[in-house]
C-alpha positions as CSV (number, residue, x, y, z in Angstrom):
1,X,44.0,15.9,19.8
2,X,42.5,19.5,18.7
3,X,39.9,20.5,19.9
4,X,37.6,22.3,17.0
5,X,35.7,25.4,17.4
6,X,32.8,26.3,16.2
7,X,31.9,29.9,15.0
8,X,28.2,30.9,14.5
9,X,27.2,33.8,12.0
10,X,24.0,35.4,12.8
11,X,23.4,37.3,9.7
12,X,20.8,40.4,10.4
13,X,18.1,41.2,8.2
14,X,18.7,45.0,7.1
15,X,15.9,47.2,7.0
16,X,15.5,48.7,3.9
17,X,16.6,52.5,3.5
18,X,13.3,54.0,2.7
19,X,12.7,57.3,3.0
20,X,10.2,58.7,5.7
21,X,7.8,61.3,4.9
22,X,8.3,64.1,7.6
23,X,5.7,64.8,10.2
24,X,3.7,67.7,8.7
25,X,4.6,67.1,5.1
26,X,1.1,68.6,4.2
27,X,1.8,71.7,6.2
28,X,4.8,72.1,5.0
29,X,2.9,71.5,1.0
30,X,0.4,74.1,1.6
31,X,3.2,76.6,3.3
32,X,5.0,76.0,0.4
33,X,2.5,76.6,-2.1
34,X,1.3,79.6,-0.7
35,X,4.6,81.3,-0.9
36,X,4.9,80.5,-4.5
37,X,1.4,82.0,-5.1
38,X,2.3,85.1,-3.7
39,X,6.1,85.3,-5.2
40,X,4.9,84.6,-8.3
41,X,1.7,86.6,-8.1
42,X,-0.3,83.5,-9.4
43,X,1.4,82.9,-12.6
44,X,2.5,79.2,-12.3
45,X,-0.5,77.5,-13.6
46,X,-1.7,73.8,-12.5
47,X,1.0,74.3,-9.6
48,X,1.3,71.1,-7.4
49,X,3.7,70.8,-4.2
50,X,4.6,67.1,-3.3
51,X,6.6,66.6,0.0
52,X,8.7,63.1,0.1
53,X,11.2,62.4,2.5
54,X,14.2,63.9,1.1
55,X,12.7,66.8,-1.6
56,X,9.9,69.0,-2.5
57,X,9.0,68.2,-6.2
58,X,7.3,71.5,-7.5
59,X,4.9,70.8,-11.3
60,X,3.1,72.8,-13.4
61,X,4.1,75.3,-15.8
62,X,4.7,79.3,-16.4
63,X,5.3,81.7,-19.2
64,X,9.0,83.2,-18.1
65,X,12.2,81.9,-16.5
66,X,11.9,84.3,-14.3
67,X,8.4,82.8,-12.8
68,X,10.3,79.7,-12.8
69,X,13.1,81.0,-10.6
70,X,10.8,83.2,-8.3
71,X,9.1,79.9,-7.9
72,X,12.5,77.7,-6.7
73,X,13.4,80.5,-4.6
74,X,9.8,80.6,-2.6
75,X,10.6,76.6,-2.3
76,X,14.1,77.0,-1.0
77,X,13.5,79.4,2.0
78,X,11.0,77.3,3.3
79,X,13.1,73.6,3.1
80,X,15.3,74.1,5.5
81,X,17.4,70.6,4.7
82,X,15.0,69.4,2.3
83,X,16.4,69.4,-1.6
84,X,14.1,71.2,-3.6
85,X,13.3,69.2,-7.5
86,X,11.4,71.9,-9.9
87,X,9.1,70.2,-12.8
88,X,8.0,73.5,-13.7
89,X,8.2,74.0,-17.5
90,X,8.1,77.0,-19.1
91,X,6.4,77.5,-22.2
């Protein structure tokens, strides 16, 4: 006789991968768009600073590249591992 065995699959439910939006996100916003302001002197118009889990997504627009880059740059000291996506258009 052979004796069968049984194997049991517990099959876990995976939580989804969703990113988290850091603990002072809104800090970190207003820090952000304060050092823009000043590097830029003010010239990035309608400027808006969003904080998700993973980036800072920078808006609004400017008249030179060169606002545009002073702009990244401002962004990029301040996110430490944070990616920094720049929606600034110049026109």
């Amino acid at each position: 006789m052979k004796e069968s065995t049984t194997s049991e699959v517990v099959v876990s439910q995976a939580k989804p991968l969703v990113a988290r939006i850091p603990a002072g996100a809104d800090q970190l916003a207003r820090r952000v768009r304060y050092a823009i302001t000043r590097a830029t002197s003010a010239r990035i118009h309608n400027l808006s600073v969003k904080v998700t889990g993973t980036h800072i997504v920078l808006d609004g627009f400017c008249s030179t590249f060169h606002c545009y880059q002073l702009a990244q740059h401002a962004a990029m000291r301040l996110a430490d591992d944070l990616l920094v996506d720049n929606h600034i258009d110049v026109l």
